[in-house]
C-alpha positions as CSV (number, residue, x, y, z in Angstrom):
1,X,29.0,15.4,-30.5
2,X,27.7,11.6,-29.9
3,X,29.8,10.6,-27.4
4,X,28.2,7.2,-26.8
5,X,30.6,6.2,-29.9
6,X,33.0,9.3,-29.0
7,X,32.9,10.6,-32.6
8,X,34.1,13.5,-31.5
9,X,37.1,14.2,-29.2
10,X,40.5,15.9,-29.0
11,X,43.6,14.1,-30.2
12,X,45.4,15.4,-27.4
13,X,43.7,13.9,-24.6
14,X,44.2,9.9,-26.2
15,X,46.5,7.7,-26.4
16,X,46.6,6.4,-30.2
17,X,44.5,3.5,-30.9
18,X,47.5,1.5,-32.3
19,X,49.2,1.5,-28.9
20,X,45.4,1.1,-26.5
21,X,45.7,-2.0,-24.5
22,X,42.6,-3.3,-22.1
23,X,44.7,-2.9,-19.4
24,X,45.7,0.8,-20.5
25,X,42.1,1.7,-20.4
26,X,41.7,0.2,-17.5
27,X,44.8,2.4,-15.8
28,X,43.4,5.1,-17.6
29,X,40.0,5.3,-15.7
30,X,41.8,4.6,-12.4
31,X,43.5,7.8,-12.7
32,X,40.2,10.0,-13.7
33,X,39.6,12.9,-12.0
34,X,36.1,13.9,-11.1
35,X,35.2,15.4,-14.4
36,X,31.8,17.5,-15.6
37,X,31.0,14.1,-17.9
38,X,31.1,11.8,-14.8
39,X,28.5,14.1,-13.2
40,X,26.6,14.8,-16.0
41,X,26.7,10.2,-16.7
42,X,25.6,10.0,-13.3
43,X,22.7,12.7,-13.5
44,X,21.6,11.3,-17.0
45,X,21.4,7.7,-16.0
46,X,20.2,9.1,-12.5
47,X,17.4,10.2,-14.5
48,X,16.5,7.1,-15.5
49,X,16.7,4.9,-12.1
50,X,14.9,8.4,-10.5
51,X,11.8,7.5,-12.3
52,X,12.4,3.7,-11.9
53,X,11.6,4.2,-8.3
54,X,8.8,6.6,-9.0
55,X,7.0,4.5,-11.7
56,X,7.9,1.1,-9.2
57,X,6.2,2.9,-6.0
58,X,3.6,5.0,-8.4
59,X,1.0,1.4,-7.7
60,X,1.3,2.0,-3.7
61,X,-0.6,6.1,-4.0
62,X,-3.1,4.7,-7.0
63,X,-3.7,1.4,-5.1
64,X,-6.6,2.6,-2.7
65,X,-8.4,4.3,-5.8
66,X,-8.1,1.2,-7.7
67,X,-9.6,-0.9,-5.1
68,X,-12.6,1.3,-4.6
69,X,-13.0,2.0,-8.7
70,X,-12.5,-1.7,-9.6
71,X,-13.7,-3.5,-6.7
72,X,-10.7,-5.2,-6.1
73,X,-10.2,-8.1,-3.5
74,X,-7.1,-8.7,-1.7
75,X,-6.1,-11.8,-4.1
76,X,-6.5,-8.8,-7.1
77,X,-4.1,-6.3,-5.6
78,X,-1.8,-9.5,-5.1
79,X,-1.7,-9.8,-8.2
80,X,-1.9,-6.8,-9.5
81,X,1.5,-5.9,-7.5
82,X,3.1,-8.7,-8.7
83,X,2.3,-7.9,-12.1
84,X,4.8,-5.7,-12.8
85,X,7.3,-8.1,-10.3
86,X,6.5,-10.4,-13.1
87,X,7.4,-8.2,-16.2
88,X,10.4,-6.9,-13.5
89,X,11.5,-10.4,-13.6
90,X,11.8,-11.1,-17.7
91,X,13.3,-7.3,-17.8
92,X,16.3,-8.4,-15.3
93,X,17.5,-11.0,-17.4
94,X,16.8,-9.4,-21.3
95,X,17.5,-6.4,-20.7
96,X,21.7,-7.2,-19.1
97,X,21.9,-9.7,-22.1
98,X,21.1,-7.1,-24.3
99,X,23.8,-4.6,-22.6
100,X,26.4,-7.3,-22.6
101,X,25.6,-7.9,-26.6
102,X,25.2,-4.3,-27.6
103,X,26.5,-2.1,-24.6
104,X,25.6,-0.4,-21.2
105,X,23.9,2.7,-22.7
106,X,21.6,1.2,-25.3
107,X,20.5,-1.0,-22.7
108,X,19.7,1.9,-20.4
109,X,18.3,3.8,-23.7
110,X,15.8,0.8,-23.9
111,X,14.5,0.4,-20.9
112,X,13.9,3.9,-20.0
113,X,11.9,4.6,-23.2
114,X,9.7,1.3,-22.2
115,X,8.9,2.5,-18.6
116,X,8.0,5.9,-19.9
117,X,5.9,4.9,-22.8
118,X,4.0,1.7,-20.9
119,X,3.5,4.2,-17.8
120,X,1.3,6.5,-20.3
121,X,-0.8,3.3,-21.6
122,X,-1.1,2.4,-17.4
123,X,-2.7,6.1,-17.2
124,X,-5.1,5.3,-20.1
125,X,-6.4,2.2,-19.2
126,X,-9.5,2.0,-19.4
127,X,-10.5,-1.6,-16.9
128,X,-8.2,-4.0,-14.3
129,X,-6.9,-6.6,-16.7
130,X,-6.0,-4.0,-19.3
131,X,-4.0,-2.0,-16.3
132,X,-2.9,-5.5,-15.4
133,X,-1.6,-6.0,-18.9
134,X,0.5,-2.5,-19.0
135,X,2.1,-3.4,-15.8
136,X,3.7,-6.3,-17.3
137,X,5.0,-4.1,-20.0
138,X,6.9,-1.9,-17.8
139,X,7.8,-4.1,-15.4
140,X,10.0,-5.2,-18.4
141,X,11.6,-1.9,-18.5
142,X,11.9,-1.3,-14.6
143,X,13.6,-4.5,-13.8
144,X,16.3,-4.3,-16.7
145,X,17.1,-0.6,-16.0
146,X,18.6,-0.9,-12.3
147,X,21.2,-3.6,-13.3
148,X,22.4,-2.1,-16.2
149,X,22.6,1.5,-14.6
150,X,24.5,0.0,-11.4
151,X,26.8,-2.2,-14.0
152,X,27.8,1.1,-16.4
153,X,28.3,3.8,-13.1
154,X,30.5,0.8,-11.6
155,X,33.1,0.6,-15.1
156,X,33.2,3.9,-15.1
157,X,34.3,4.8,-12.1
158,X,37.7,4.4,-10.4
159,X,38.1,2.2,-6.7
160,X,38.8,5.2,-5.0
161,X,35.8,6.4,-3.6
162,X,33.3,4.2,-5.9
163,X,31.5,3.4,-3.2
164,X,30.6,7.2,-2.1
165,X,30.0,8.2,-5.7
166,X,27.7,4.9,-6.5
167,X,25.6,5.4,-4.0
168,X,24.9,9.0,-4.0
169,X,23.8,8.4,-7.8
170,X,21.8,5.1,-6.6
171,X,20.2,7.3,-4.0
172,X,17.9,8.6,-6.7
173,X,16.3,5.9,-6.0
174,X,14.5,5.6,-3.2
175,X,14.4,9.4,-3.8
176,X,12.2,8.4,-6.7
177,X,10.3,6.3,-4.3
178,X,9.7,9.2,-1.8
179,X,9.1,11.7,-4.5
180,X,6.1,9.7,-6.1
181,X,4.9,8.6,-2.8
182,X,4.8,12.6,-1.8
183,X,3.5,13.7,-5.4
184,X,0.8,10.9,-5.2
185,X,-0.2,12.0,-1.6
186,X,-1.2,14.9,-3.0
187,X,-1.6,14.2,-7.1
188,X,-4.5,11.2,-6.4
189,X,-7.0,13.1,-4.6
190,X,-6.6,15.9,-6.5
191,X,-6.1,15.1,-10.2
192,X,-6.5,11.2,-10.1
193,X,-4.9,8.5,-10.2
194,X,-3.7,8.4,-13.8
195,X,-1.7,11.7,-13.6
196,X,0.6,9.8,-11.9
197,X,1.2,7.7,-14.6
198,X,1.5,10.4,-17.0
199,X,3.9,12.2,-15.1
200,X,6.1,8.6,-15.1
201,X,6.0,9.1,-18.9
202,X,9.2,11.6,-18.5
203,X,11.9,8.6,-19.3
204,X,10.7,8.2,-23.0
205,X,12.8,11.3,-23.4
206,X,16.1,9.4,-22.8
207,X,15.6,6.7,-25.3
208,X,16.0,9.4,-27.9
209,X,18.8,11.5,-26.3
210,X,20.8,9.2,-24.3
211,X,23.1,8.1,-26.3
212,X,23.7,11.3,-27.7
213,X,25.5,12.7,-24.4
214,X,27.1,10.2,-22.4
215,X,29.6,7.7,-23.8
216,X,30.0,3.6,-23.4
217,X,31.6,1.7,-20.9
218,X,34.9,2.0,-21.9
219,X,35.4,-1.4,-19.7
220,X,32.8,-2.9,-21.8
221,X,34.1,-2.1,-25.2
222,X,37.7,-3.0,-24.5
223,X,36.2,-6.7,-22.8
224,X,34.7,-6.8,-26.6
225,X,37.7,-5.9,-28.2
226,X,36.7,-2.6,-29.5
227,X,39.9,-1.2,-28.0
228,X,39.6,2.3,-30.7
229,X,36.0,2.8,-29.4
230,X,37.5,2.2,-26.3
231,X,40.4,4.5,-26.1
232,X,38.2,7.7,-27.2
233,X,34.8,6.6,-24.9
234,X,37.5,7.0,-22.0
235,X,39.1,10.5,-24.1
236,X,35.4,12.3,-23.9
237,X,35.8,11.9,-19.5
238,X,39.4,12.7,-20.1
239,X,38.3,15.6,-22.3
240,X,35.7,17.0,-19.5
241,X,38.4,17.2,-17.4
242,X,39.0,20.9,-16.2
243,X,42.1,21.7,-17.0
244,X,42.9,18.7,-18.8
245,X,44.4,15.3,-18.7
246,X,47.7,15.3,-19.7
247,X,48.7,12.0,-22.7
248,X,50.3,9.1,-21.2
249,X,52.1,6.5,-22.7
250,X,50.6,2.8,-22.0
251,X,53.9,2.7,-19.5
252,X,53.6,5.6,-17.8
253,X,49.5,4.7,-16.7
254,X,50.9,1.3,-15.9
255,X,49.1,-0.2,-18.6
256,X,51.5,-3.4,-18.8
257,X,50.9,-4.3,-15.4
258,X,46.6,-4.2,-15.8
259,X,47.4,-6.0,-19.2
260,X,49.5,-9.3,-17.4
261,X,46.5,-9.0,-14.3
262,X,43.7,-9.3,-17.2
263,X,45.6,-12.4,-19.1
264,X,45.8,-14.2,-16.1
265,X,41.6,-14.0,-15.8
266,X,39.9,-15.4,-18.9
267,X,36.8,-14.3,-20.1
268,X,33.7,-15.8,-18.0
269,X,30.7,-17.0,-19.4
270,X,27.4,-16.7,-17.9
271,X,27.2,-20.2,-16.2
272,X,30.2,-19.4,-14.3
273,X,27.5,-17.6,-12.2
274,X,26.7,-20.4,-10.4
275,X,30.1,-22.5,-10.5
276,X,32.6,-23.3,-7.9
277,X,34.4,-19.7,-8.2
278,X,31.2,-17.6,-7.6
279,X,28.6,-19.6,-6.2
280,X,29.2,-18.0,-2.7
281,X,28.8,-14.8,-4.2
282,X,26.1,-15.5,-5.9
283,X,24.5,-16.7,-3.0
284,X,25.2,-13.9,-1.0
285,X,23.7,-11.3,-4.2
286,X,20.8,-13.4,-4.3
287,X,19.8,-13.3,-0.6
288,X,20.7,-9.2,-0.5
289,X,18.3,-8.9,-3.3
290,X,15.6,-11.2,-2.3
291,X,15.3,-8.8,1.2
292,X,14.6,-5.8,-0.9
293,X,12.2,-7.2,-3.0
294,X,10.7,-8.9,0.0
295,X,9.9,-5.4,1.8
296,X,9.3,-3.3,-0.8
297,X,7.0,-5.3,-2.1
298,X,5.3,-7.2,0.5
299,X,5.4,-4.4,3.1
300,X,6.2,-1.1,1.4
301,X,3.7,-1.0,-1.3
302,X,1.3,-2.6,0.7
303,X,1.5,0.0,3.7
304,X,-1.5,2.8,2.2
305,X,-3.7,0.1,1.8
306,X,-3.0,-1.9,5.2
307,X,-3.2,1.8,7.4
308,X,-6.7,2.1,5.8
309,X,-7.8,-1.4,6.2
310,X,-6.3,-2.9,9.5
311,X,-6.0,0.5,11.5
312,X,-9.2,2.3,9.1
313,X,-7.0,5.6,8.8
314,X,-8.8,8.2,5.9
315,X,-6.9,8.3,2.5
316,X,-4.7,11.3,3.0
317,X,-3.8,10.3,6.4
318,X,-2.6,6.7,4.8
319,X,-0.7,8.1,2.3
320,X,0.7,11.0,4.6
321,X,2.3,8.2,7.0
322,X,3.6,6.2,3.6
323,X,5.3,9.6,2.4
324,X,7.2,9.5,5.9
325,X,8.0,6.2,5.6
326,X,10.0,6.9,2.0
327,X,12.2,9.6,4.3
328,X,13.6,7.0,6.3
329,X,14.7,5.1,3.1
330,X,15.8,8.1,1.9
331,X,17.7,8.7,5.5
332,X,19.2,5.4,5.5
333,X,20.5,5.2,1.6
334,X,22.4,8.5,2.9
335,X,24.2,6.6,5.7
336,X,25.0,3.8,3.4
337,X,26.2,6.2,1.1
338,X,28.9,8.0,3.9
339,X,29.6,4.9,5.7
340,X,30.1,2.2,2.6
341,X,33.7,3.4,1.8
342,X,34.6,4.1,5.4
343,X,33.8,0.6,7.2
344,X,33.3,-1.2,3.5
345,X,30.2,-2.7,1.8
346,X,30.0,-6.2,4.2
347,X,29.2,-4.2,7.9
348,X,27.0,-1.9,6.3
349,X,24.5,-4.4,4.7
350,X,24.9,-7.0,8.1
351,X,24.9,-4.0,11.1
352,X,21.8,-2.6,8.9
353,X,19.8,-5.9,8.2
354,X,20.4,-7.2,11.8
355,X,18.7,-3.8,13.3
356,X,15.9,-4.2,10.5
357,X,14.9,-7.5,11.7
358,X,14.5,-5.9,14.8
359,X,12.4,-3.2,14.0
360,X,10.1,-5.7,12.1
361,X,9.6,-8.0,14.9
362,X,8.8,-5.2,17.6
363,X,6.8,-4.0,14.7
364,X,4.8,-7.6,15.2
365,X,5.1,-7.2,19.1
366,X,3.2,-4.0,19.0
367,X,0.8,-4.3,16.0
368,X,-2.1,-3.6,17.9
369,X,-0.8,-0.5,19.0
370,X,-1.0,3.2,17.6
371,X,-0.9,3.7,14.0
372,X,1.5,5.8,14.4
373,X,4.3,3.4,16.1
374,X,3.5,0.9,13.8
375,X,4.4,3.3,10.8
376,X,7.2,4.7,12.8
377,X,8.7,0.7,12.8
378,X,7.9,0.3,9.9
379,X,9.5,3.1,8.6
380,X,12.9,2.4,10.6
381,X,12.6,-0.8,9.1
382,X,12.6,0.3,5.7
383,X,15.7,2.6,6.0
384,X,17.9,0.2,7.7
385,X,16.8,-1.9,4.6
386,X,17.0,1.0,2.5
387,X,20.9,1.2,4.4
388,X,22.2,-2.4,3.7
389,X,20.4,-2.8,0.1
390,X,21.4,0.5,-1.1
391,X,24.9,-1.3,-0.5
392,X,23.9,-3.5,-3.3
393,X,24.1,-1.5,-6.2
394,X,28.1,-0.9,-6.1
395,X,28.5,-4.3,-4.0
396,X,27.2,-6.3,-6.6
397,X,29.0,-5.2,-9.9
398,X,32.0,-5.6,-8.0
399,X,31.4,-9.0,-7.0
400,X,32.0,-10.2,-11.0
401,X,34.3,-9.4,-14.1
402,X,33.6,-7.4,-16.8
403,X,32.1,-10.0,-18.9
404,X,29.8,-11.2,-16.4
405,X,29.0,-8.0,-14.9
406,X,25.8,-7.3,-16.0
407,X,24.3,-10.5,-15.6
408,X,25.5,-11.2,-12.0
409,X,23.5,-7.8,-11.3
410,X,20.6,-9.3,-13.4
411,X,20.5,-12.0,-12.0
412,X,20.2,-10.8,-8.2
413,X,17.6,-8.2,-9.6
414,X,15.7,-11.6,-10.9
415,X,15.7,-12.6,-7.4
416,X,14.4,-9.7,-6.3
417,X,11.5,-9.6,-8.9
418,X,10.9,-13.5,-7.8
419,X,10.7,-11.9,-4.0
420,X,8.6,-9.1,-5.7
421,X,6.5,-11.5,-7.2
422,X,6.0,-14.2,-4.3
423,X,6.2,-11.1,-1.2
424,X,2.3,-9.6,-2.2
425,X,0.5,-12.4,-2.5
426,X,2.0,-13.8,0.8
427,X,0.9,-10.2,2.5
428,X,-2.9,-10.4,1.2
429,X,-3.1,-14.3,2.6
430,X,-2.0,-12.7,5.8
431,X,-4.3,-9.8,5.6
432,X,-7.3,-12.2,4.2
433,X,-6.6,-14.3,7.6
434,X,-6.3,-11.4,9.8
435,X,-2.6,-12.3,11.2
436,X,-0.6,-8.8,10.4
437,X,1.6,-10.0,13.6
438,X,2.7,-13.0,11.5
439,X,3.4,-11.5,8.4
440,X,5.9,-8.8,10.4
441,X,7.5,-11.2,12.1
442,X,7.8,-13.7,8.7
443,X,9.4,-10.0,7.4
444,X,11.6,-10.1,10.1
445,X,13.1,-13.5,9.3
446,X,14.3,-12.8,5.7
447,X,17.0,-9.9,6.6
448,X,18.4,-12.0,9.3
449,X,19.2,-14.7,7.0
450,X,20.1,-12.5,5.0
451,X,22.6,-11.1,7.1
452,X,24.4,-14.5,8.9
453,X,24.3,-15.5,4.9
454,X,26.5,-12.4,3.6
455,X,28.7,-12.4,6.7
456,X,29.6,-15.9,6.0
457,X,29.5,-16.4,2.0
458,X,31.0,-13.0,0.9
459,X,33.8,-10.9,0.0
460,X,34.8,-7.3,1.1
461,X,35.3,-4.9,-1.8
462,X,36.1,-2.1,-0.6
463,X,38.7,0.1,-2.1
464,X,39.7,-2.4,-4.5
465,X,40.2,-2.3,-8.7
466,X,36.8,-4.0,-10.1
467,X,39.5,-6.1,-12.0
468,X,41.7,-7.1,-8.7
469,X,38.7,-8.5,-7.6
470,X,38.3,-11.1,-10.3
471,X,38.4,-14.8,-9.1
């Protein structure tokens, strides 16, 4: 059965095409049950952002080798972390194009078989600039996959509860993250470092089989018109149903009502983004990405290589303390995911960006100290971040309609790639000038803007129908 194009469903479960409406379809997925293809959607497209994280973290366990194999100076592994930020960058803008033009799942499709395929060519390189030059590559597929994974599990889910179900698929994540960092801890001194990059080869499976077992966006098709394609995309969840979902009548799902809500919203177009009706949003999106790209990049995937430099800690022991690290994310992506539908999306990014700031600047106040505080701040910080950014990934589709949706989320994933990008090569000047203190309190600044920013520019979400919340 391809039920990306739902080829294959049962009459009984649909509402004819003749009668579909958008706003039937939209009513119809409001009423969805939790069903066996809404888990097996999320652990598909889980698959996919799993190894996102792993193949975006994979640098910080391989770094150390690199440096000693290549002779690399600070500015190189600047650069050679923002590589991918830079391929990250171009990938968060093609990649939610292409999933507006030809759907949600392609898109996904795409990007996953480009991260696993350029992962294996990272493994086989053979000097620094060709490495360099692979990096770029998948950065392409890693920063188009998150956007369009967060836009697709956000259609297809209803407003009760999104927020729980988002996030515990979007904790794969920084699951990915603590997985590689814990499989490289032990992988690299064992195997090498280019095991790592096979093993981040695994998403080249989905481009082929994707597509084949979890359907479209119904949302999307039905914004595009395709309101047949629509209609049995939402019949192979209604199908999966145990027990069944009985066939309603666009009246009885209260598809008139959705239908006079969606007339009154025209269709958006992209530069709307950063008009008078979203600009605050956008804003706000911009700034919640910018702090994730910020510390992952500029702190987390530097970590390994500053415990061995600064603080002169063996390998194993470097890349132990990073592993510990990745639990707090971990740790604090679980609290975002039980708290985000109970107190809503705005508290949980503020309260957890406000306490990050903190543990960054006592991170700067005691930098001189033990090892093992320092990586114990550093690691709070990282899960409160971990807490409010996880947030992000049902926050931000909601922010935008349907035909906007991907590329609002692209375009705070560009931001973060510009942080990702910028955030590196700020953390080797600091290390080439010996002021560590600085760069952890610089850190600290960025979530607390971040935070009076959101607080002030933003909307609450919470338990509210993706389309209420259209401008």
């Amino acid at each position: 059965m391809d039920v990306a194009n739902g080829e294959t469903v049962s009459p009984d479960a649909v509402i004819q095409g003749s009668r579909t409406t958008a706003g039937s379809i939209v009513a119809r997925i409001e009423r969805l049950p939790r069903s066996s293809m809404l888990v097996r959607a999320r652990l598909l497209i889980g698959t996919a952002t799993f190894f996102d994280g792993f193949d975006v973290i994979a640098i910080a366990a391989t770094l150390p080798v690199l440096v000693q194999k290549w002779g690399l100076s600070h500015g190189q592994v600047g650069l050679l972390i923002a590589a991918g930020a830079v391929g990250q960058l171009v990938g968060a803008l093609l990649f939610p194009m292409l999933a507006q033009q030809f759907g949600r799942v392609k898109g996904i499709a795409w990007s996953a078989g480009l991260i696993g395929l350029s992962s294996i060519f990272c493994g086989l390189a053979p000097t620094y600039t060709a490495f360099l030059i692979f990096r770029i590559i998948q950065g392409l597929g890693l920063g188009g996959e998150l956007p369009v994974a967060a836009t697709y599990i956000n259609e297809i889910t209803k407003a009760e509860g999104r927020g729980r179900f988002v996030l515990f698929y979007e904790i794969v994540f920084p699951i990915g993250l603590l997985v590689s960092n814990a499989i490289g801890a032990w992988i690299v001194p064992r195997l090498g470092w280019q095991a790592m990059y096979f093993l981040g080869g695994v998403p080249l499976i989905l481009l082929f089989s994707l597509r084949r077992l979890v359907p479209e966006s119904p949302r999307w098709l039905a914004e595009r018109g395709r309101l047949h394609d629509a209609d049995l995309a939402v019949a192979a969840f209604e199908n999966s149903v145990k027990g069944g979902v009985p066939s309603l009548t666009p009246e009885q799902t209260g598809g008139k009502d959705w239908d006079a809500l969606l007339a009154r919203h025209p269709k958006r177009r992209i530069r709307e983004l950063f008009g008078r009706l979203y600009l605050g949003r956008t804003i706000s999106v911009a700034l919640l990405w910018i702090t994730s790209g910020v510390l992952q990049y500029g702190l987390a995937t530097w970590l390994p290589t500053i415990f061995r430099s600064v603080y002169h800690a063996p390998l194993q022991l470097a890349l132990n303390l990073t592993v510990a690290t990745s639990v707090f994310t971990v740790a604090g992506a679980l609290c975002s995911a039980l708290l985000v539908d109970v107190v809503g999306r705005k508290p949980v990014i503020n309260v957890s960006f406000l306490l990050c700031a903190v543990a960054l600047a006592m991170a700067g106040i005691f930098h001189a100290h033990s090892i093992y505080l320092v990586a114990s701040l550093c690691g709070a910080s990282l899960g409160l971040m971990g807490s409010g950014f996880m947030t992000a990934y049902v926050y931000t589709p909601e922010l935008y309609p349907t035909s906007i949706r991907a590329m609002g989320c692209g375009v705070g994933s560009a931001w973060l790639k510009v942080a990702a990008i910028v955030a590196p090569a700020a953390t080797g000047a600091f290390m080439d000038a010996d002021r560590l203190q600085l760069a952890f309190f610089a850190f600290a600044m960025v979530p607390l803007v971040s935070a009076i920013v959101i607080h002030f520019f933003s909307i609450e979400t919470k338990g509210r129908v993706l389309e209420e919340l259209e401008v």
